[in-house]
N, C-alpha and C positions, 0 to 999 in steps of 0.2 A: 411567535414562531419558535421550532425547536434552535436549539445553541447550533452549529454545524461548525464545528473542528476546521475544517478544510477554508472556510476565512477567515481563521488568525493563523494560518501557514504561509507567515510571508517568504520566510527564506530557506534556502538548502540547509542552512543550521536547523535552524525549527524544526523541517523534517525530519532529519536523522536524529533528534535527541527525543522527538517524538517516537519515533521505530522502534531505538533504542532501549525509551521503554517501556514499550509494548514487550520486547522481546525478553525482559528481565521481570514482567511480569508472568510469562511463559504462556498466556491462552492462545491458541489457536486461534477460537474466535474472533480477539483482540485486538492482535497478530493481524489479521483476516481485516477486518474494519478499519485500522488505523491504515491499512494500506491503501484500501478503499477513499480515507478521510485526501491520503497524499496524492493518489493522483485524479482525486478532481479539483484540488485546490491548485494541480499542474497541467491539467484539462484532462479530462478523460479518453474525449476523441484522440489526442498527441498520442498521449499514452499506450490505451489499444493498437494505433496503429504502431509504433515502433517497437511493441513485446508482441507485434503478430497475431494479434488479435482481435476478434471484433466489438464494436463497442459493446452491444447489447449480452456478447457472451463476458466479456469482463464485469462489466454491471454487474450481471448475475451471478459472478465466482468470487465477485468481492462484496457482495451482499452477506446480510444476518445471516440467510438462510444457505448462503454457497459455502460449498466445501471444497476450495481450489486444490490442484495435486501440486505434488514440490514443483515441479517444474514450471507450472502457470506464476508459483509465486515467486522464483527464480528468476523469471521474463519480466514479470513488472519490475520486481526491484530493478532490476538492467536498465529497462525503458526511462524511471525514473533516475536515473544516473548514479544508481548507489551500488554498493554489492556488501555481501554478507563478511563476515569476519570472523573466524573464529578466535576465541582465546580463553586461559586456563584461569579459574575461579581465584 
């Protein structure tokens, strides 16, 4: 079976330094997936429901082939109890 990310996320650390870098790697897509990988390793159904959303449209905005807007990807991070950070290079 393929490797699946989302069971070796045991902790809120794991998470964020996985996000982290994702986000330092800069894709989208990546970006996209590894948010995917977070919140089924934090149940998907939880997740959906507390960023407002339904399961099956999350699936599909955090899938290869979804192209979520800022604002979907705004509502998950939230849901998953993290938030964005900016700071200067």
């Amino acid at each position: 079976s393929l490797w699946d990310a989302s069971e070796h996320l045991e902790t809120d650390e794991d998470m964020v330094m996985y996000l982290e870098a994702a986000f330092e790697d800069g894709d989208p897509a990546l970006i996209t997936a590894v948010l995917g990988d977070i919140a089924r390793a934090k149940g998907m159904v939880q997740i959906a429901e507390k960023a407002g959303l339904g399961r099956t449209s999350l699936y599909k905005a955090l899938s290869p082939e979804g192209h979520p807007d800022f604002a979907t990807i705004l509502k998950v991070i939230n849901a998953l109890g993290m938030r964005l950070q900016a700071t200067s290079r």
